[in-house]
Backbone as CSV, one residue per row, in Angstrom:
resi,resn,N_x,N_y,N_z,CA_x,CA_y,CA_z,C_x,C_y,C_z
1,UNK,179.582,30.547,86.031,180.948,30.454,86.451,181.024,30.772,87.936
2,UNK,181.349,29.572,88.875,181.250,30.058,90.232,182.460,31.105,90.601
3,UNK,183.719,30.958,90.019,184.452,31.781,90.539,184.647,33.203,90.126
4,UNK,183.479,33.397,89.392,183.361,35.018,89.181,181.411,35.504,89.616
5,UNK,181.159,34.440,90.622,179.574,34.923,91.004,179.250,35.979,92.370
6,UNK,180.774,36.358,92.908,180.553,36.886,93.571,180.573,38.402,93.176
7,UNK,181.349,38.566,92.210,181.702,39.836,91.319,180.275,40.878,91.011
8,UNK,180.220,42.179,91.154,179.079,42.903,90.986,179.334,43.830,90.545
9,UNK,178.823,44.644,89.692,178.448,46.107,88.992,177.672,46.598,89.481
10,UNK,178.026,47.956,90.251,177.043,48.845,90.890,176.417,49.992,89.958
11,UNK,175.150,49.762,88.995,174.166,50.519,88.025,173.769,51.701,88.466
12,UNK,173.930,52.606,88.660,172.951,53.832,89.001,172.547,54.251,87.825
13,UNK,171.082,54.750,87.969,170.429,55.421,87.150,169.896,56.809,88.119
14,UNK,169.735,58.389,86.917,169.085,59.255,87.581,168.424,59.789,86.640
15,UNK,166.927,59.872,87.196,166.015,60.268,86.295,165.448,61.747,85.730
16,UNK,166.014,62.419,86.201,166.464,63.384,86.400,165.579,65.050,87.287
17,UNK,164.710,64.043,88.324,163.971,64.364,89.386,164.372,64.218,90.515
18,UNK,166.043,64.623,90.746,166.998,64.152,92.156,166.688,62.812,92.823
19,UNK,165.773,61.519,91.675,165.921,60.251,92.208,166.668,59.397,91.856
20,UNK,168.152,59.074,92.152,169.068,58.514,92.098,168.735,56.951,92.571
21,UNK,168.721,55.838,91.714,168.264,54.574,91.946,170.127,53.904,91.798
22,UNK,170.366,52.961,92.419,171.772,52.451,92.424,171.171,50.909,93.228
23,UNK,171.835,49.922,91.941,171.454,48.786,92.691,172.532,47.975,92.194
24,UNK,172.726,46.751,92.709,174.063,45.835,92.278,173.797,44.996,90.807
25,UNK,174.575,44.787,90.131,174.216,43.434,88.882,175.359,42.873,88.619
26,UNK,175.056,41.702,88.819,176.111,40.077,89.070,177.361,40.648,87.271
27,UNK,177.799,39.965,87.644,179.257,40.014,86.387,178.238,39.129,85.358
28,UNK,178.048,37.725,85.784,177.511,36.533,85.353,176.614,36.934,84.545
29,UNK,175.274,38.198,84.816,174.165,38.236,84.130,174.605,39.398,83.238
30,UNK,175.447,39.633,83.267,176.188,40.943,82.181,176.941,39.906,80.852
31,UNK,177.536,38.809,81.615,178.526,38.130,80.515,177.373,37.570,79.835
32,UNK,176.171,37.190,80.084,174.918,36.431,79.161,174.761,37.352,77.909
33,UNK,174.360,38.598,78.128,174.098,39.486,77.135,174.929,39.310,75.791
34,UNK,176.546,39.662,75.903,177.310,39.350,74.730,177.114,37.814,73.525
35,UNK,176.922,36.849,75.056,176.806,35.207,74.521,175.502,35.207,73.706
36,UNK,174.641,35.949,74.184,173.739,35.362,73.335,173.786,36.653,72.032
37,UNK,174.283,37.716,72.012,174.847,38.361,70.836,175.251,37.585,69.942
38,UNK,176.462,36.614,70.470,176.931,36.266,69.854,176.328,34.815,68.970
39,UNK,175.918,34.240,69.762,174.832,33.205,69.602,173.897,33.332,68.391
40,UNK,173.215,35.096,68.254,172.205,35.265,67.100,173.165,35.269,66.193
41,UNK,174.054,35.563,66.085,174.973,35.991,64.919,174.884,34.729,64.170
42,UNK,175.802,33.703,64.835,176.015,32.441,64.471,174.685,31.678,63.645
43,UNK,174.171,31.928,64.452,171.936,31.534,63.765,172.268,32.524,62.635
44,UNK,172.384,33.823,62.771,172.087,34.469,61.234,172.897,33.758,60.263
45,UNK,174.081,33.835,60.166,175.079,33.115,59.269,174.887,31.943,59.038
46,UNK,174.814,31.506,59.467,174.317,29.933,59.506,172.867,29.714,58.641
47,UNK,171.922,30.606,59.077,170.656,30.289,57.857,171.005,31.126,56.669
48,UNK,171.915,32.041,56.877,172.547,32.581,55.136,173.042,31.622,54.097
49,UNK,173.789,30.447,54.690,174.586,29.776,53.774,173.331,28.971,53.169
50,UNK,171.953,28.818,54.187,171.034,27.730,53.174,170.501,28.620,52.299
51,UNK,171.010,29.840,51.571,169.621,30.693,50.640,170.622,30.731,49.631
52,UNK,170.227,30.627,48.544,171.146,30.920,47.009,172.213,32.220,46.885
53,UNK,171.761,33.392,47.653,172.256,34.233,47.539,173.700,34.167,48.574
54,UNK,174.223,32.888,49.012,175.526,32.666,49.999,176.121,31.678,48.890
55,UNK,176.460,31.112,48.018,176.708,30.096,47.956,178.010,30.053,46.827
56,UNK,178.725,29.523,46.072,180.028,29.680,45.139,179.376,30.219,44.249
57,UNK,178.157,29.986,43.317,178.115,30.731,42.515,177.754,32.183,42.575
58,UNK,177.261,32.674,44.060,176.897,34.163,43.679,178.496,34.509,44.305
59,UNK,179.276,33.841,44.610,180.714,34.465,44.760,181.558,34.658,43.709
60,UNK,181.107,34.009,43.001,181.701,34.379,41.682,181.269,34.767,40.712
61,UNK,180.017,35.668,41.074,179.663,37.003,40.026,180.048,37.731,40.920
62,UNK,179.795,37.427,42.331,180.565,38.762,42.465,181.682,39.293,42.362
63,UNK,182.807,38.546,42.469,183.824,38.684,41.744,184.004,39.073,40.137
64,UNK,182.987,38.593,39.400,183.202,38.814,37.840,182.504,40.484,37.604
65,UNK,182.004,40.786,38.713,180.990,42.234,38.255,181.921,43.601,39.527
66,UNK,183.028,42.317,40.176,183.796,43.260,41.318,183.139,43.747,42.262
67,UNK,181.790,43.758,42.979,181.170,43.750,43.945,182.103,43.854,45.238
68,UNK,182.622,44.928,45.995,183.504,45.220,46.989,182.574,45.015,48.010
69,UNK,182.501,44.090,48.810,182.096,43.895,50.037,181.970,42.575,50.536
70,UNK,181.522,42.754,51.720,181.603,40.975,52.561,180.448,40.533,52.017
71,UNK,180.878,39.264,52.089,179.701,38.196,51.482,178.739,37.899,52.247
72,UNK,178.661,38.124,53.409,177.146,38.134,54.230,176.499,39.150,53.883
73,UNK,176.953,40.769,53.945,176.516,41.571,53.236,175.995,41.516,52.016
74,UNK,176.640,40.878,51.087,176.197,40.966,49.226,174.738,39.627,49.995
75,UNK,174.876,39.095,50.273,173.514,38.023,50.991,172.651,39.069,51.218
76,UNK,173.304,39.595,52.617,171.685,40.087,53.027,170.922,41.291,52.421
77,UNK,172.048,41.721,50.944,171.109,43.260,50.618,170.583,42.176,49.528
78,UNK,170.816,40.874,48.889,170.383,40.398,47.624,169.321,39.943,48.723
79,UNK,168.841,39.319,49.859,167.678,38.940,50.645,166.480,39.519,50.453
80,UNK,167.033,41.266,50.904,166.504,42.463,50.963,165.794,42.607,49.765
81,UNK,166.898,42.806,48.907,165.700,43.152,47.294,165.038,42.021,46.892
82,UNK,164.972,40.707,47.161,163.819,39.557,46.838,162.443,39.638,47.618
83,UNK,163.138,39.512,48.913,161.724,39.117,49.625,161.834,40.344,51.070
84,UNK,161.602,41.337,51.066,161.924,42.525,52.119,161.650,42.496,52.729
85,UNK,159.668,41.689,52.789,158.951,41.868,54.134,159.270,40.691,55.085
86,UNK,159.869,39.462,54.480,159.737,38.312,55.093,160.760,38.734,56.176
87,UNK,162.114,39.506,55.237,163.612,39.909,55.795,163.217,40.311,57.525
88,UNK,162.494,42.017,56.911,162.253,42.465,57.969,161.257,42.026,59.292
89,UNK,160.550,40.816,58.438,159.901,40.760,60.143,160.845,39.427,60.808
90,UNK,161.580,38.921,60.183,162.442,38.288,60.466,163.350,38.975,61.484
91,UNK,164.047,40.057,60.977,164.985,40.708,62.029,164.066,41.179,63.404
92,UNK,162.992,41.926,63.336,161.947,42.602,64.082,162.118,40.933,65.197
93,UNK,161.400,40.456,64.910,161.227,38.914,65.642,162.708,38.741,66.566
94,UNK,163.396,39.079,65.837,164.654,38.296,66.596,165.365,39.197,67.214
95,UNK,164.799,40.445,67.046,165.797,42.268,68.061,164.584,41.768,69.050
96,UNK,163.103,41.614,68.959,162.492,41.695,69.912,162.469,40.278,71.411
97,UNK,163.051,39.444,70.194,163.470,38.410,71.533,164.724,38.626,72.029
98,UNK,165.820,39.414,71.679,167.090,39.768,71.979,167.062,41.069,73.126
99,UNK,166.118,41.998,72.937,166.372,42.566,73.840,164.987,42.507,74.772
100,UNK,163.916,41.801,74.907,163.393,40.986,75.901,163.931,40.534,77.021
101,UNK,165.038,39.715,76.511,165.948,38.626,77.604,166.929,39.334,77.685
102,UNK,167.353,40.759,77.063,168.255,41.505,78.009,167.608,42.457,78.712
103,UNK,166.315,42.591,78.877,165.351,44.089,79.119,165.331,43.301,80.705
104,UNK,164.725,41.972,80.291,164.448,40.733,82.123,165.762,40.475,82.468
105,UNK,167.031,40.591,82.429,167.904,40.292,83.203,168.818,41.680,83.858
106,UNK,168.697,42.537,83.049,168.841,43.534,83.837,167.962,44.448,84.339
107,UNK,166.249,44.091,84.272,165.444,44.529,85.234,164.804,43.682,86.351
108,UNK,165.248,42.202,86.565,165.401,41.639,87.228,165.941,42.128,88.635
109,UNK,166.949,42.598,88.922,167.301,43.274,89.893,167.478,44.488,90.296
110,UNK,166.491,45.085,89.670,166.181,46.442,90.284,165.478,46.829,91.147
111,UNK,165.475,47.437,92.163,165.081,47.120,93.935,163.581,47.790,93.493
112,UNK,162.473,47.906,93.511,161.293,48.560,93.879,160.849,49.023,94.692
């Protein structure tokens, strides 16, 4: 967005050896972080509806057995108790590319 690239956040960090580091970070590379938050989400939900455990019929046991909760939830704990390890290296995989590309854009401009 050009008309918010001039915009900056001034970061200080102190390490707590009286070295006070303070450097600038763009608006632009701050607004990426949320988007692509939001982005995995959409990917998660989205491969929920292809697994049995999203679909009308497990909505309506859960309804018949009263199961109180959101239906991505009743998904991802029925995921959980089938296949756990696939679950978890699934999530592992996708926190570690998530905060990768937020670890390089806000250490990208840190002065050395």
């Amino acid at each position: 967005m050009p008309w918010i690239d001039h915009i900056s956040v001034d970061v200080s960090y102190d390490d707590g050896d009286y070295n006070n580091l303070s450097f600038p970070l763009k608006l632009n590379y701050l607004i990426v972080i949320p988007a692509l938050l939001k982005n995995l989400f959409i990917i998660a939900t989205k491969m929920m509806v292809y697994t049995y455990f999203f679909g009308p019929r497990s909505t309506r046991l859960k309804k018949l057995f009263s199961v109180d909760s959101l239906e991505e939830l009743f998904a991802v704990r029925c995921m959980f108790r089938e296949y756990p390890i696939k679950l978890v290296t699934t999530l592992f995989i996708a926190c570690f590319i998530f905060f990768s590309i937020t670890f390089s854009i806000v250490e990208s401009h840190v002065p050395i």
